[in-house]
N, C-alpha and C positions, 0 to 999 in steps of 0.2 A: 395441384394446389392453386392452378390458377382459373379463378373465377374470374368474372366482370374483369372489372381494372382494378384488382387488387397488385398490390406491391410488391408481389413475386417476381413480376412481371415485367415492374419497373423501379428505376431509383429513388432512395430518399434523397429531398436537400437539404444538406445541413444551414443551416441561416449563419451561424458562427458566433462567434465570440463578442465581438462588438458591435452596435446598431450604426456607429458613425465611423467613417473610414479614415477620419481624418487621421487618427491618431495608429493610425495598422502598421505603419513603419517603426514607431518607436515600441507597440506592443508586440510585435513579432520579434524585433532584436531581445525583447527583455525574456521573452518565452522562450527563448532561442537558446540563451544564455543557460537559463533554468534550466533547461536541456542537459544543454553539454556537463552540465558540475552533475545534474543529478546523476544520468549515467555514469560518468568517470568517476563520482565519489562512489557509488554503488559497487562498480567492479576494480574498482582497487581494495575499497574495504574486503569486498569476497575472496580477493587474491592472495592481499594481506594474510589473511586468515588460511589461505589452504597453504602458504609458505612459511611462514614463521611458526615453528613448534612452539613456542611459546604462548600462541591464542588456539590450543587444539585443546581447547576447553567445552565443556557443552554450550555455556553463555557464549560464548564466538561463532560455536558451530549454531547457534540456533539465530545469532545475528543475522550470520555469513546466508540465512535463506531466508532474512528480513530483506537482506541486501538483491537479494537473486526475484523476491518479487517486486521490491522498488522497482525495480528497473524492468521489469515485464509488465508493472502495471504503465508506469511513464509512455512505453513505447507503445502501447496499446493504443494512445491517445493522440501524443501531441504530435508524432511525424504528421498525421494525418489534419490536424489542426494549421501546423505551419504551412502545409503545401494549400491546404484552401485559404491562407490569408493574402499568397500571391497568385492565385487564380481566378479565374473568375469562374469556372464550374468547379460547386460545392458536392457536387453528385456523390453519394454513398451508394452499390449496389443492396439489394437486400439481403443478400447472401455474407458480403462484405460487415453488414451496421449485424447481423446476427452471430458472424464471429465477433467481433467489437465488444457486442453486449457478455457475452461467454467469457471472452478471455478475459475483461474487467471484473465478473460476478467473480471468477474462479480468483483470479489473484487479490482483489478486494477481501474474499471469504476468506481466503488462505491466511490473510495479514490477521482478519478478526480472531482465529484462532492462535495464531502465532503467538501474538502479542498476552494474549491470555497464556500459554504454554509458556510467556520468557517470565511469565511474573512467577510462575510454579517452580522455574528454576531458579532464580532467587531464594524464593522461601526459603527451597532445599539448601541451599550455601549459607543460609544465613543463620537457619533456626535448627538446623540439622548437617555441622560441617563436616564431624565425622562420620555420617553416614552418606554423605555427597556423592563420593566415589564408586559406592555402590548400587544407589538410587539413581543416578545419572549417568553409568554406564552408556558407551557408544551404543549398543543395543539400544537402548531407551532414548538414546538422542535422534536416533533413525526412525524410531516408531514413531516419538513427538512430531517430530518433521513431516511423516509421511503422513499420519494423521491431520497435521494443521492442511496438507496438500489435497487432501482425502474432503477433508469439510466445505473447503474452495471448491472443487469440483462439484460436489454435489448442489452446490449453490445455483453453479454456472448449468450443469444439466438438469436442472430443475426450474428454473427461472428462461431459461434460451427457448427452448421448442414454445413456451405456452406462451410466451412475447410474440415469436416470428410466428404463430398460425393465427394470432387475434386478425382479423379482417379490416385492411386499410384500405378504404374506399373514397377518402377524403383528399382533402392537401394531402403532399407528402414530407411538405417544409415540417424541418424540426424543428424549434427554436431553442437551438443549443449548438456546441460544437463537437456533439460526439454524441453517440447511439448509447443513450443512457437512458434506461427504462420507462420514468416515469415521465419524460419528454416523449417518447414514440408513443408510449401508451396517449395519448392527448390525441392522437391523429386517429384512435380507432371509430369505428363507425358502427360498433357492436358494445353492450354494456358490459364494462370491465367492471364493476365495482367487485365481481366474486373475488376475481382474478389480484385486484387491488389489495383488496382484506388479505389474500394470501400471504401476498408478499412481503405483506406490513408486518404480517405473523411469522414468517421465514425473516425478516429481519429484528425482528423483535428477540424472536430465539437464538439469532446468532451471535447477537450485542449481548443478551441475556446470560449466557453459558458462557463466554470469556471474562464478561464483566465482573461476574459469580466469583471465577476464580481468581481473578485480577486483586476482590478487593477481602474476601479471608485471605488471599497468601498476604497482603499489603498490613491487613489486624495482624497478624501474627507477627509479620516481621518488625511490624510496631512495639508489639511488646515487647519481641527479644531482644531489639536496637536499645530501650528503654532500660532493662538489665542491664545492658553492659557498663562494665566500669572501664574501659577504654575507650578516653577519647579518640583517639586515631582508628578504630573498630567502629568506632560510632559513624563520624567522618565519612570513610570510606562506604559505610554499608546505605550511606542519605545519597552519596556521591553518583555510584551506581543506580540507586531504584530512582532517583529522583529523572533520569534522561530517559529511562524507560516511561517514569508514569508523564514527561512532557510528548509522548511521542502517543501514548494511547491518548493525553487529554486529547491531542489534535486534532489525530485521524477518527476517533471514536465521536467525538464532536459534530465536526462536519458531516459522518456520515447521520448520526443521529438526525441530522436539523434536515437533510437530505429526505429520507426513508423513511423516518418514523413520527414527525410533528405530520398534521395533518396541511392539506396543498393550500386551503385555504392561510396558513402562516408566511405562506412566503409567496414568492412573484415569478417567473423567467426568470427575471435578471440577475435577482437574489439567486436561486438555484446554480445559474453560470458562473456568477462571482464563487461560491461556496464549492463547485466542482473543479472549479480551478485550483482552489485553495489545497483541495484532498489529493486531487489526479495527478496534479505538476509539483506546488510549494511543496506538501508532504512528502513525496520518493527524495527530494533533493534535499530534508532535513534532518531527515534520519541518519543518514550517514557522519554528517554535520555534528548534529546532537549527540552521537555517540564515538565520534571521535575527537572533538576536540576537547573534550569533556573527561575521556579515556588515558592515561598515560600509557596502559599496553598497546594500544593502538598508536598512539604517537611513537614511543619508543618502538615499535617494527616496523614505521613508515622511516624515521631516521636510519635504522641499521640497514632497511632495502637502498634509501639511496645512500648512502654511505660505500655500501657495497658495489654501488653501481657507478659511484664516481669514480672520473678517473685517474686522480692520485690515488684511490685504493688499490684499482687496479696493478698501475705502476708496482706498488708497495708488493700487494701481490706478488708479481713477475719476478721483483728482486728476489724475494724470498724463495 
């Protein structure tokens, strides 16, 4: 696969995040930051969840792997952002920016189904409670699961190979901080536009088929929220979809204005600002939005430290 000087051969440069350096101390501490909550809210939520019987619900179990790709999508990006904002070599190999790209496609795609799959589960609890139990079986919550991980993949091995064999003959500078598609595509030296159309159409489809189910199960749940004659029914069932549909307007957003407006809408800069916004802000507010929001989730964060302090222990021991 290596011709000429094509980039098999040698490294991309990432250009990075900001054009002016002045300000890379205070944007690295704040990315930094970003960081550390989004992970640690990520994997405490998943923990939560596989500890406390009380969120071994399918709505938890189907969080608890909202939570498992936060944090695979995060870590895809920013170690690799921070370490070039204290470097001076931005080098990506091309081996390196082609997992980058995969494991982003795969857990990006993973979430677009997901998030489509948590509004399905809703519905079911809402518009159909006693039939929950049996519609929502752990059986079916494994399938959903495996499926939204099944959709992700095919994303990531459908989109990875036909990126990494396009022919880069050109610069190698990216101008971005991460091996994101429609940035590397810029550097090729052969006509993408088929390649382009593709993509637009595999993301078109992607947003299309969750979005589909996202907004009949959201009608339905409207009109049955709209029957009810309990207020505190009401309450609770707006309580819940409402942190869900803040979590698709955001990621589903960005990625649209990303993927699907044409390039001519937006600029570099715009595109880095808005990748930022999805790749970092988003894993670190999902957690966020669904537990502070949550009282099951607060109420199993109290009884773990509760449990973990150590007056309880003591109490414990007495006993």
């Amino acid at each position: 696969m290596s011709t000429g000087n094509r980039t098999s051969t040698s490294d991309f440069v990432l250009l990075g995040l900001l054009v002016s350096t002045e300000a890379t101390g205070i944007v690295f501490t704040v990315i930094f930051a970003i960081f550390v909550v989004a992970v640690t809210a990520n994997v405490v939520m998943t923990v939560l969840i596989q500890v406390d019987s009380r969120l071994h619900t399918p709505m938890y179990f189907l969080l608890s792997q909202l939570s498992i790709m936060d944090t695979l999508f995060i870590c895809t990006t920013v170690p690799k952002l921070l370490v070039d904002m204290v470097s001076t070599e931005r080098t990506i190999s091309f081996v390196a920016c082609g997992i980058q790209i995969f494991l982003y496609s795969t857990t990006a795609g993973s979430e677009f189904f997901l998030l489509g799959l948590m509004a399905y589960d809703r519905y079911v609890a809402i518009c159909n409670p006693l039939r929950y139990p049996v519609l929502m079986n752990r059986k079916m919550c494994l399938l959903l699961a495996a499926g939204a991980w099944f959709g992700g993949s095919l994303d990531g091995f459908l989109l990875t190979p036909i990126t990494m064999n396009v022919p880069y003959c050109g610069s190698h500078q990216i101008n971005h901080f991460f091996c994101e598609i429609p940035a590397v595509l810029k550097l090729a030296c052969a006509d993408t536009s088929l390649y382009e159309t593709l993509m637009y159409l595999c993301c078109v489809l992607m947003l299309l088929i969750p979005i589909s189910i996202i907004s009949t199960s959201y009608a339905l749940i409207l009109l049955t929220v709209h029957r009810m004659r309990s207020a505190e029914g009401r309450k609770k069932a707006f309580t819940t979809c409402s942190s869900h549909l803040t979590v698709v307007s955001i990621f589903y957003g960005a990625t649209f204005y990303t993927y699907v407006l044409p390039p001519s809408f937006h600029t570099p800069e715009q595109d880095k600002a808005v990748s930022t916004f999805y790749t970092i802000v988003t894993p670190m507010l999902n957690p966020l939005i669904y537990s502070l929001r949550n009282r099951d989730v607060l109420g199993a964060l109290e009884r773990v430290f509760a449990h973990c302090s150590p007056a309880q222990k003591v109490a414990a021991d007495k006993a």
